[in-house]
Every structure is written in C-alpha cells, then in structure tokens.
C-alpha positions as a printed NumPy array, in Angstrom:
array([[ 34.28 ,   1.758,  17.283],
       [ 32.159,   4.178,  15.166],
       [ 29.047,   2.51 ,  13.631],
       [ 28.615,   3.878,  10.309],
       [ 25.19 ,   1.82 ,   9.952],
       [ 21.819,   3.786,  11.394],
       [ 20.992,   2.085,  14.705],
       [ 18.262,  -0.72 ,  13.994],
       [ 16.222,  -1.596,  17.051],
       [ 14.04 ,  -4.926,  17.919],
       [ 11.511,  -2.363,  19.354],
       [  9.89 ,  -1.716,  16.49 ],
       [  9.296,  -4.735,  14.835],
       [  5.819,  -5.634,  14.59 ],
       [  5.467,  -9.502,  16.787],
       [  3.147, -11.214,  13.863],
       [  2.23 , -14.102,  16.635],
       [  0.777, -11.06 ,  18.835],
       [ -1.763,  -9.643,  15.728],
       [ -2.661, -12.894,  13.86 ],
       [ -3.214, -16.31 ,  16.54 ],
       [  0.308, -17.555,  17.297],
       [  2.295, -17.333,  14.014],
       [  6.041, -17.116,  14.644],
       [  7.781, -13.546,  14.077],
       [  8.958, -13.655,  10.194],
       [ 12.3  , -10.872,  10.704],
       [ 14.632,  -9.488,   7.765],
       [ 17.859,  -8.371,   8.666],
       [ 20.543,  -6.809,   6.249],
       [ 23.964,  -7.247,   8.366],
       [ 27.457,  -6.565,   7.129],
       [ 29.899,  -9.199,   8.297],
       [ 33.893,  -9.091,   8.012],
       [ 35.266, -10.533,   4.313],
       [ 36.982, -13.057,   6.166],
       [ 36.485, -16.773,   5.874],
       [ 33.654, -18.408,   8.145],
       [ 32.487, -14.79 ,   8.924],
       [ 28.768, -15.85 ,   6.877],
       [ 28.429, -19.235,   9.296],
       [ 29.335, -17.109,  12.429],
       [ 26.598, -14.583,  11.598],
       [ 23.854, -17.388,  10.817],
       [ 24.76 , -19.766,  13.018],
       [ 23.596, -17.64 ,  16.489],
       [ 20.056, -17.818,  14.304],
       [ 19.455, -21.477,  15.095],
       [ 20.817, -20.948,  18.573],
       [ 18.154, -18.917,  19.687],
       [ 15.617, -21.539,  17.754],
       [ 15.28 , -19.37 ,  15.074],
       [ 14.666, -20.928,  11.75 ],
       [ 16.512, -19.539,   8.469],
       [ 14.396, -19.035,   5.551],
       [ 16.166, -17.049,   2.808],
       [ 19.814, -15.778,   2.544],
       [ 21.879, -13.195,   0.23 ],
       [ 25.142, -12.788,   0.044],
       [ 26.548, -10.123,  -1.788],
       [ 29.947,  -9.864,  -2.43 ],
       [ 29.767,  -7.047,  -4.548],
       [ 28.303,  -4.483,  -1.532],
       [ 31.785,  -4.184,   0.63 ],
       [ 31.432,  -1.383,   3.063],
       [ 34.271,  -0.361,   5.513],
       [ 35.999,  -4.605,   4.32 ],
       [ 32.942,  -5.704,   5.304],
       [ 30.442,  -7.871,   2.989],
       [ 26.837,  -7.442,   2.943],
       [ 24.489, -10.131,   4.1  ],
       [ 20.382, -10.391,   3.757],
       [ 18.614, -12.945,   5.78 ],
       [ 15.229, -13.379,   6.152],
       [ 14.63 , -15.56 ,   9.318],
       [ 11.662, -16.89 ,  11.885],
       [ 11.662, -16.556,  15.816],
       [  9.191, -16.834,  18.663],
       [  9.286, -13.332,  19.743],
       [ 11.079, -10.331,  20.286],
       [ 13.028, -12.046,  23.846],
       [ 14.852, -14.331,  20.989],
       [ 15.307, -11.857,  18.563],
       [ 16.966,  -9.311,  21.356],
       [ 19.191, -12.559,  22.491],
       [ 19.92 , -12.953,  18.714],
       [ 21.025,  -9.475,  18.209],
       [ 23.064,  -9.302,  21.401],
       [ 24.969, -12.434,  20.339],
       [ 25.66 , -10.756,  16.882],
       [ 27.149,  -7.38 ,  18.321],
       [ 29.575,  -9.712,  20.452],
       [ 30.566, -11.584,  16.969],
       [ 30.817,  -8.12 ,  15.636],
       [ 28.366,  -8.43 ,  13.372],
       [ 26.892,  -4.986,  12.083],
       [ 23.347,  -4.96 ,  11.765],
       [ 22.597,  -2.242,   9.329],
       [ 18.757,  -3.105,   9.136],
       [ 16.242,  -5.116,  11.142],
       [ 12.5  ,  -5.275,  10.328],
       [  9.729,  -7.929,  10.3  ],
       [  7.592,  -9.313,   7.416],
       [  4.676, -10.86 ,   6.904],
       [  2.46 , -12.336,   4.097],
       [ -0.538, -10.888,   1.947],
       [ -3.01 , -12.737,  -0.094],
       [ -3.896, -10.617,  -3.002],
       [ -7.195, -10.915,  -5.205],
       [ -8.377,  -8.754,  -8.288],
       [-11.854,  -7.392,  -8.522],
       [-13.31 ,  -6.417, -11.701],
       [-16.761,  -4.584, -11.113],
       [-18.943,  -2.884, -14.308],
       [-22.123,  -0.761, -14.12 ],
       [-22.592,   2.585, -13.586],
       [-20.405,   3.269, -10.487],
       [-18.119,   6.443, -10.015],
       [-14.773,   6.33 ,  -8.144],
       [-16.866,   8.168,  -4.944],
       [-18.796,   4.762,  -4.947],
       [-15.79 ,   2.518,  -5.178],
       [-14.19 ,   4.605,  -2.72 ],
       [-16.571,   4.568,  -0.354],
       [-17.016,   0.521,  -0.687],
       [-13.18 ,   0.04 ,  -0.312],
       [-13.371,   1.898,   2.572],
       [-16.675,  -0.393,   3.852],
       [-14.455,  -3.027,   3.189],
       [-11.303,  -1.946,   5.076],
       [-13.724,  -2.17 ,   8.131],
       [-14.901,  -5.446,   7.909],
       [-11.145,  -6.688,   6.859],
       [ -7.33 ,  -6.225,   7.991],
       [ -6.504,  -3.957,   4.286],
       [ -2.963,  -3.868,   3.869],
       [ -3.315,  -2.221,   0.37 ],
       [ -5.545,  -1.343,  -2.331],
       [ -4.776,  -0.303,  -6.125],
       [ -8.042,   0.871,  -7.858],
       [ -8.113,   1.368, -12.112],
       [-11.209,   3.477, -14.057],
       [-12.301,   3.323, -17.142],
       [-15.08 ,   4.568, -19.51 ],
       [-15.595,   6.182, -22.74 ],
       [-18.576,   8.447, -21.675],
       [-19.066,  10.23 , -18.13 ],
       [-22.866,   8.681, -18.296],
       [-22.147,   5.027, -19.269],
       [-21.19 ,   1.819, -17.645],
       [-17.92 ,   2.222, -16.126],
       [-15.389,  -0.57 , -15.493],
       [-13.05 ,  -0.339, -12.219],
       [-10.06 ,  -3.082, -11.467],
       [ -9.687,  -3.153,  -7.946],
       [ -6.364,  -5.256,  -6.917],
       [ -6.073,  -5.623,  -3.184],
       [ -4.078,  -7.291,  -0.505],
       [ -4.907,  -8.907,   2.848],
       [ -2.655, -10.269,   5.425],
       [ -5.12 , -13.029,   6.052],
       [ -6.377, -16.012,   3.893],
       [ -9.522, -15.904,   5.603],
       [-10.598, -12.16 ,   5.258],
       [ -9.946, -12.788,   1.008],
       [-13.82 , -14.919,   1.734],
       [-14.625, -12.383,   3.781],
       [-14.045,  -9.553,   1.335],
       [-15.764, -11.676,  -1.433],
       [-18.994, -12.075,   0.752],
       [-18.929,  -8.12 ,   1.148],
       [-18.126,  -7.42 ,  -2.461],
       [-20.566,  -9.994,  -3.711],
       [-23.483,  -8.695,  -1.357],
       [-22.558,  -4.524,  -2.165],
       [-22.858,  -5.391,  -5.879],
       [-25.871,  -7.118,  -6.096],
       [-27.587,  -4.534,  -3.988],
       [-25.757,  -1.926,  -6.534],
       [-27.037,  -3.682,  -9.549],
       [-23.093,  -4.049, -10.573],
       [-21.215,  -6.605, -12.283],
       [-18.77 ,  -8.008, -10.204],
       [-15.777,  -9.881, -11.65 ],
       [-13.567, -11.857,  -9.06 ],
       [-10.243, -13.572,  -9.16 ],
       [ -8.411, -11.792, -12.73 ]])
C-alpha cells in the first residue's frame, strides 16, 4: 500500500528524560485512523500497552484523507524502546502515522529594563544569559523618544527549566545593578 503521509521516524525525537534528570518522553503524534467504528480505541489503546500515559486527544472528523479520520494525541513514554514498540504495534493496526515529534515545557518570564541601554547592550546580555541558562527563546521590544535618553526594552523569554527562571533573575538582577539600569521583572 502507498503511504501518502511523509515518513515520521522515532529517531529524531528529542528523549526529554536524557537532557533534563529523568522526566518521561512527552510525544505528539497526528495519525489518521480508518472512519470505522472502534478504529479511535484501537489506535489509543496500544498507548497504555506500552505504559504510555495519554494526556490530550483530538479527533477531527472534519480532516478525512484517503476515508481515513484524523487523530492528534499528545502522549508520555519512558523512552524511545516504547515509543518504537508503540509505533510498530500501530503500523500492524494500520494506523497511519502522518507526524511524530516530542514536546516539552517552557517557563516564560517578562523583563522590563529602563536606563540608557541600546539594543547592542541587551543583545549582548541575552546572549550572557543564554550561557548561563538552557534559552529556548527570546522576544526583545525598544522604545524611546530620543536616541540620547532613557530607553525602555521588554524582554519576554522562555526556559525549559523552572529552575534556570531564578537563575536568569540572579544574572539579570546582578548585570543591571552593575549597569545602573532599572530592571522590571515578572509583567
């Protein structure tokens, strides 16, 4: 049978337990299952028999591809050994899996610092930061009415871990004091 769904692969998925102590790996997988009756059981029950641990499920009848009915489920499993037993028992249930990817979760914080600071500076302390912390993403505003007067930046960041939010507070704190800046936390 011709797949008409990109291959997805268990290679790539990033093992969360591996990076950060032993958290279990958090998957998302967007199958399409036949639009016959028990066809959404069948295709989440093989989660729970690999010890996998459902934690979110769409169903969208409305996406039919090829009489089959699309299905997003965000799950949790020990590693990648359960996920490739999991995705073996879905290709013998005939179970397309269009998409497979993990996820994981940020802890976000908004910085408001004002003083006479120029995007260089900011940069350049983001990317201070980003050393001392795992940076999953950074979103960094300017304002000012005059070139020469106290600027304002919003600096909205994410982490993947709770503990590196203190971390990047200590660093923040300690650059702005040093910098003679006004340093806002927690918008």
């Amino acid at each position: 049978m011709n797949n008409i769904f990109p291959r997805a692969s268990y290679d790539n998925i990033i093992n969360v337990g591996q990076i950060f102590s032993r958290v279990k790996m958090i998957v998302n997988a967007e199958l399409y299952v036949k639009d016959l009756p028990g066809q959404l059981v069948g295709s989440l029950e093989p989660i729970s028999m690999v010890d996998g641990n459902i934690m979110g499920v769409v169903h969208d009848r409305e996406q039919i591809v090829n009489h089959r009915i699309s299905l997003n489920v965000t799950f949790e499993v020990e590693d990648a050994t359960q996920l490739k037993r999991l995705e073996d028992i879905w290709k013998s249930r005939d179970v397309i899996i269009s998409s497979i990817g993990s996820v994981y979760s940020t802890f976000s914080m908004e910085y408001l610092l004002i003083g006479r600071i120029t995007a260089s500076y900011v940069e350049r302390l983001m990317d201070e930061a980003s050393q001392a912390v795992t940076v999953d993403s950074v979103d960094i505003q300017y304002s000012s009415k005059n070139h020469h007067e106290k600027r304002t930046a919003m600096i909205s960041v994410k982490v993947r871990e709770e503990g590196d939010l203190e971390r990047l507070d200590r660093f923040l704190g300690s650059a702005c004091r040093e910098g003679a800046i006004t340093y806002v936390r927690g918008l």
